[in-house]
C-alpha positions as CSV (number, residue, x, y, z in Angstrom):
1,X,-27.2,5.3,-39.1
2,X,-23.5,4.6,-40.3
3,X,-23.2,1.4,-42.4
4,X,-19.9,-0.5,-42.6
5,X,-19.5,-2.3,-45.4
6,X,-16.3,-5.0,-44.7
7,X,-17.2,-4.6,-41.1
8,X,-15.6,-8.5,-40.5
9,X,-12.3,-6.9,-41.9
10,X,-9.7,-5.7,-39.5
11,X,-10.6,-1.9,-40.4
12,X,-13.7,-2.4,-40.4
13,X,-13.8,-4.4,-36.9
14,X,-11.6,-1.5,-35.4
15,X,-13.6,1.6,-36.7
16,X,-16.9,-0.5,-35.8
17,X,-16.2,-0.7,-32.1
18,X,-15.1,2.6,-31.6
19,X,-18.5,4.1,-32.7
20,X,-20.2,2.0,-30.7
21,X,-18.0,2.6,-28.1
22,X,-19.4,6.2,-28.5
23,X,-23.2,4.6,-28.3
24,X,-23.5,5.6,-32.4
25,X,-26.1,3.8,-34.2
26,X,-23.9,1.4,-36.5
27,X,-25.3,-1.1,-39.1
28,X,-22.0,-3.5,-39.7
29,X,-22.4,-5.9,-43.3
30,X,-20.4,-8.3,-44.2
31,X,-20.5,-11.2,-46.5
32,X,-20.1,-13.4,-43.6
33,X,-22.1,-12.0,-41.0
34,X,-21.5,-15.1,-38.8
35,X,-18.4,-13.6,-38.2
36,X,-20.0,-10.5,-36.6
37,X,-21.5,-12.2,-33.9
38,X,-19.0,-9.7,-31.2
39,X,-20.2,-6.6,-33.2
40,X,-23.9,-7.6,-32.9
41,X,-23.2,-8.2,-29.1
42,X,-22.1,-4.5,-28.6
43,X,-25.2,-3.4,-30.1
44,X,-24.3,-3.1,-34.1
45,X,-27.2,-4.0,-36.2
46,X,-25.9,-6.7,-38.5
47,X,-26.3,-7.1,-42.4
48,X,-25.3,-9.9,-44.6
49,X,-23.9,-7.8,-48.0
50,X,-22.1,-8.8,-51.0
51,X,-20.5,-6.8,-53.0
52,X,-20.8,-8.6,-56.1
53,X,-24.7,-9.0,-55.4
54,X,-26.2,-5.6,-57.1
55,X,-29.2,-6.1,-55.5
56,X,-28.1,-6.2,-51.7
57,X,-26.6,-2.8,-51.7
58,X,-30.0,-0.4,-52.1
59,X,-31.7,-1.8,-49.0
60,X,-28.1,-2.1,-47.1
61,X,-28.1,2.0,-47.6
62,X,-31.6,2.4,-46.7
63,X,-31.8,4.8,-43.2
64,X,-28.1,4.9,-43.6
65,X,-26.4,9.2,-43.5
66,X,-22.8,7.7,-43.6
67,X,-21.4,4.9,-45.7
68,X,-17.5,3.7,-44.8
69,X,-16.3,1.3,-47.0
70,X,-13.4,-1.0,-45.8
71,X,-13.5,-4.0,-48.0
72,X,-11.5,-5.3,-50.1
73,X,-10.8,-8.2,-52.5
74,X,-7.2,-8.1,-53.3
75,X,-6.9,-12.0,-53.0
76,X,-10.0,-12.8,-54.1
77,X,-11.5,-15.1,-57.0
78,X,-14.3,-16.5,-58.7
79,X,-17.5,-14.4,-58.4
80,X,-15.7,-12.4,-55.2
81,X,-12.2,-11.5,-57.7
82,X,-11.2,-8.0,-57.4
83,X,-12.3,-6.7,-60.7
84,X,-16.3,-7.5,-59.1
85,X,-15.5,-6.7,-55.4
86,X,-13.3,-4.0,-56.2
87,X,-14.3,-2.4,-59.2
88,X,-18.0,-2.9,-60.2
89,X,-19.0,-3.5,-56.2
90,X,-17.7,-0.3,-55.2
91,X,-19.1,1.2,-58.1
92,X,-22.3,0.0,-57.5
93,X,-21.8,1.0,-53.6
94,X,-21.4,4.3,-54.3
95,X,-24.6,4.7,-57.0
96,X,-26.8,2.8,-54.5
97,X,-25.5,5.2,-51.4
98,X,-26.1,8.8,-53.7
99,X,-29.9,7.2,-54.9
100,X,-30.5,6.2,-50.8
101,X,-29.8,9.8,-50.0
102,X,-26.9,8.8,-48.4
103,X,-25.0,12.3,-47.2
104,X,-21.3,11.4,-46.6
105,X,-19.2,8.5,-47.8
106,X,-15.9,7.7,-46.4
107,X,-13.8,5.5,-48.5
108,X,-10.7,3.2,-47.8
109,X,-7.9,3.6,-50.6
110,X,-4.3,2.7,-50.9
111,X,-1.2,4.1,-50.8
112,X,-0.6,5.9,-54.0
113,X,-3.3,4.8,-56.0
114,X,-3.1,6.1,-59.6
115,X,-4.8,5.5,-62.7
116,X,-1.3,4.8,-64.2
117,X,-0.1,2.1,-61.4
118,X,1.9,-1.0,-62.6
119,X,-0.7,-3.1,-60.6
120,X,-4.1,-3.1,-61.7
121,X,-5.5,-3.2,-57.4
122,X,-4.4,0.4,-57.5
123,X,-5.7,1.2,-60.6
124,X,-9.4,0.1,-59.2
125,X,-8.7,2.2,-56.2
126,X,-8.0,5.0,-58.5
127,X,-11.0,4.4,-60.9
128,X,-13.5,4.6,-57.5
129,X,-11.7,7.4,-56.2
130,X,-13.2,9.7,-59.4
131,X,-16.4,8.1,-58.9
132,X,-16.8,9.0,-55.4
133,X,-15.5,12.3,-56.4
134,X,-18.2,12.9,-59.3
135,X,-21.0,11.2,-57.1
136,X,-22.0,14.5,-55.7
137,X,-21.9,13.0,-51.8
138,X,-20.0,14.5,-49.0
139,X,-16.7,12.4,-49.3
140,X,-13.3,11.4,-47.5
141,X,-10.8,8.9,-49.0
142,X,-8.4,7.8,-46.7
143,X,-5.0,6.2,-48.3
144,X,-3.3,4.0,-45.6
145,X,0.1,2.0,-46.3
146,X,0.4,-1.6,-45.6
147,X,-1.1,-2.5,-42.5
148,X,1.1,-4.0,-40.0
149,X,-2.2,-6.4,-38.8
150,X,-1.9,-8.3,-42.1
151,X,1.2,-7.5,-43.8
152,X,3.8,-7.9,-40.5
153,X,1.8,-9.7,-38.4
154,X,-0.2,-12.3,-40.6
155,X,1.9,-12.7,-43.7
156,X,5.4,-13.2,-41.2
157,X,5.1,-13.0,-37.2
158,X,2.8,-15.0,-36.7
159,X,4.5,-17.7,-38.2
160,X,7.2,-17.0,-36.0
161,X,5.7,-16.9,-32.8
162,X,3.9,-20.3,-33.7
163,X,7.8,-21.8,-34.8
164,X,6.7,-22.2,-38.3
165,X,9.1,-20.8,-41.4
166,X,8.3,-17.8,-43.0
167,X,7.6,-17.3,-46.7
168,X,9.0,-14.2,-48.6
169,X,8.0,-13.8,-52.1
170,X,11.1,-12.0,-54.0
171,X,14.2,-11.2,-51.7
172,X,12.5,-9.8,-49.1
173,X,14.7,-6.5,-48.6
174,X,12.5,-3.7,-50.5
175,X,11.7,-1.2,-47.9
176,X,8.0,-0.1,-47.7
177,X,5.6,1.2,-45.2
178,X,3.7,-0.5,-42.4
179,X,0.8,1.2,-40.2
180,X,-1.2,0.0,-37.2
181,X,-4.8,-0.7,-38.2
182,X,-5.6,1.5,-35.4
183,X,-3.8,4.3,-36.0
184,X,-5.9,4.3,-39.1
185,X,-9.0,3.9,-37.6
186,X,-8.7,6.6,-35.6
187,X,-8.5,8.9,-39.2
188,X,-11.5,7.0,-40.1
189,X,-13.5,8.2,-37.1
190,X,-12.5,11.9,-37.7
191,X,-13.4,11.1,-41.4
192,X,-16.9,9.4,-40.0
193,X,-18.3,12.1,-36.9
194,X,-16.1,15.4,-38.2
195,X,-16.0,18.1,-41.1
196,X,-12.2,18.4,-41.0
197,X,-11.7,15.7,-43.8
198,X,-14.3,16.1,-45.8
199,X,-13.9,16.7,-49.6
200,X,-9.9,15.0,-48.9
201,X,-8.0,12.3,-49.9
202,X,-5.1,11.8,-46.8
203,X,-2.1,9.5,-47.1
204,X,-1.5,7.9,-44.0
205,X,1.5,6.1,-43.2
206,X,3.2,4.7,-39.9
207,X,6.6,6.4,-39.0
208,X,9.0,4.1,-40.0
209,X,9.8,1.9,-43.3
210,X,11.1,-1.4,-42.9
211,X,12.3,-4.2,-45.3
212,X,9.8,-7.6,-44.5
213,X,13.3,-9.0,-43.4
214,X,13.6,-6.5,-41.2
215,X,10.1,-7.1,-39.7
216,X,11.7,-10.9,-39.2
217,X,14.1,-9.8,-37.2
218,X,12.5,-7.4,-35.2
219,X,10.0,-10.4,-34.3
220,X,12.3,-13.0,-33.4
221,X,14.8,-10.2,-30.9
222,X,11.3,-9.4,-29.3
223,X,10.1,-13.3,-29.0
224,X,13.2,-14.8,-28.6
225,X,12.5,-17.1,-30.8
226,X,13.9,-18.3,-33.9
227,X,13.5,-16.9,-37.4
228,X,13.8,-19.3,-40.4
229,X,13.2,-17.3,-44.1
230,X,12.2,-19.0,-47.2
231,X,11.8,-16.9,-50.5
232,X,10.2,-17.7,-53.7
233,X,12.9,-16.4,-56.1
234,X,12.2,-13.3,-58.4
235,X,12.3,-15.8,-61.4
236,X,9.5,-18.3,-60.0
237,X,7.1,-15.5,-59.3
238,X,7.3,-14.4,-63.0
239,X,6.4,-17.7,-64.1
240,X,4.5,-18.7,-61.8
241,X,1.7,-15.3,-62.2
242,X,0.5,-15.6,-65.6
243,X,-0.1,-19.7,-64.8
244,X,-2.1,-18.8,-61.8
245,X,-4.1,-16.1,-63.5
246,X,-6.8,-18.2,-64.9
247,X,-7.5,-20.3,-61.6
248,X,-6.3,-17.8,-58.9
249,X,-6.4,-13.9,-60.2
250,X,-5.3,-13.1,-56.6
251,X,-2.8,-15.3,-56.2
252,X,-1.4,-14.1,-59.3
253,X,-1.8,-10.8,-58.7
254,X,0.4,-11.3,-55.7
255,X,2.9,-13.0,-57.4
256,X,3.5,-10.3,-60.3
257,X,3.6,-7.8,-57.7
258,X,6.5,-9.2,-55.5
259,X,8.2,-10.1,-59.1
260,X,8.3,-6.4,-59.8
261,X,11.5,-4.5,-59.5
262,X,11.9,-2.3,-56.3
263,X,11.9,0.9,-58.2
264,X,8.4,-0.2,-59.7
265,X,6.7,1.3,-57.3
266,X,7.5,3.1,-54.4
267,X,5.5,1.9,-51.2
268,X,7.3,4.0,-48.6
269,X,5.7,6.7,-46.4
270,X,7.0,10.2,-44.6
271,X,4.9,11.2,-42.0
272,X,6.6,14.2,-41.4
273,X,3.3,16.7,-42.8
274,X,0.8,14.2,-41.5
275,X,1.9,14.8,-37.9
276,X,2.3,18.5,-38.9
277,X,-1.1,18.6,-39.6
278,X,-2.3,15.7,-37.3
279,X,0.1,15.9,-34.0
280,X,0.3,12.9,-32.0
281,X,2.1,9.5,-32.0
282,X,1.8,6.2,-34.8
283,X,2.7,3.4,-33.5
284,X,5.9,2.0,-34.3
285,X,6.4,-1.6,-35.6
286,X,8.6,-2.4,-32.5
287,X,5.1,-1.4,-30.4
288,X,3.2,-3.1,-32.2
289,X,5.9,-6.8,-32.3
290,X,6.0,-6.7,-28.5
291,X,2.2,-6.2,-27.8
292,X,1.8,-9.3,-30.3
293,X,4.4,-11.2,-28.4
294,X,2.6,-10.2,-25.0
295,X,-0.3,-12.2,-26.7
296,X,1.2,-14.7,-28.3
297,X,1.1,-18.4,-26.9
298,X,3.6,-20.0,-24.4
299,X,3.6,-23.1,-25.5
């Protein structure tokens, strides 16, 4: 049995449906398993888990050989804030998958995640790394870049292709890098039903970087539509993260990360060794814009 934990995710979704596709046994868990329903209906067992409830997470791993963890809580507040979800639930994850007997773990990271990382969301990433390192289990960690699903797609075409304005936090022009969520599931898979990545951690980028500007663009020459920009100015983020901290930590934390300098952090990708090692194509963001314009509303 393989257990997906943030299976309602779009990772978890993607990497879901291609074992079952493969008639795996697949138990998919979620904190909202009402949202699994399509999951379920391809034959998934389904599993209501939280994260941030201790107690869920033994009988979630009971019968389970492979554990892939896809959730996340970057936004998140209240009893679901990233420093429970994040932290202590992945923590927790991990202890309850090694006591289950659980034999491999495959675990979704970030983009350069460091214990020394000006934003505390790496950091976490970072901390569970070295526990699921030190937990004795078989282990892959998979480090993807910003996923074009959410970060192009939901954060700035969509409101393009639906003739609302976008909203940039900061200018809008640092470069970074953006990857299909299926390009990484396909890693995640190999990571899942293969030895070859087993005992790694493995970057994984798409092949271009692009400014979220740039992403604009590219979505309104595709669409033919119109592209109208608003940005929250460098200033306003700075004040407005250490007001939001109390009420919204993720909020905030998104607002001190776009206030950060470019040179901060880098968060762009050269897939030059990856395809070395791993030949074949990732999807570029022009790909991926015009299959979203295919199926994108007329009207």
């Amino acid at each position: 049995m393989i257990l997906i934990v943030g299976a309602s995710g779009c990772l978890g979704s993607a990497v879901s449906r291609r074992l079952l596709a493969r008639r795996l046994p697949v138990r998919v868990a979620s904190r909202r398993p009402a949202s699994l329903a399509g999951l379920r209906a391809c034959g998934a067992e389904v599993r209501l888990l939280d994260l941030a409830r201790e107690d869920m997470l033994t009988p979630a791993c009971e019968g389970v050989t492979t554990v892939f963890a896809a959730a996340h809580a970057l936004l998140g507040r209240g009893a679901h804030r990233s420093e429970v979800v994040d932290r202590d639930g992945h923590l927790a994850l991990i202890e309850a998958a090694r006591a289950a007997g659980v034999r491999r773990f495959v675990y979704t990271s970030v983009l350069r995640a460091s214990p020394d990382h000006p934003v505390d969301f790496w950091r976490t990433k970072s901390l569970v790394e070295q526990a699921l390192k030190s937990s004795g289990m078989e282990f892959t960690i998979l480090r993807p870049s910003a996923f074009m699903d959410i970060h192009a797609h939901r954060l700035i075409g969509r409101a393009i292709l639906t003739g609302r304005r976008v909203q940039l936090m900061g200018p809008g022009t640092k470069r970074r890098n953006f990857v299909a969520v299926d390009d990484v599931a396909g890693f995640a898979i190999r990571a899942i039903t293969g030895d070859e990545l087993t005992g790694r951690a493995l970057d994984i980028g798409g092949p271009e970087n692009h400014s979220s500007l740039e992403v604009a663009s590219v979505y309104g020459e595709l669409s033919g539509r119109p592209v109208r920009v608003s940005r929250l100015p460098t200033w306003l983020l700075r004040t407005l993260a250490p007001v939001c901290a109390s009420l919204h930590p993720g909020l905030a934390r998104l607002f001190a990360m776009h206030a950060l300098a470019d040179e901060a952090f880098d968060e762009t990708f050269d897939p030059t060794a990856l395809l070395a090692e791993f030949p074949g194509r990732l999807t570029t963001l022009r790909e991926f814009v015009g299959a979203q314009v295919v199926r994108a509303p007329t009207h």
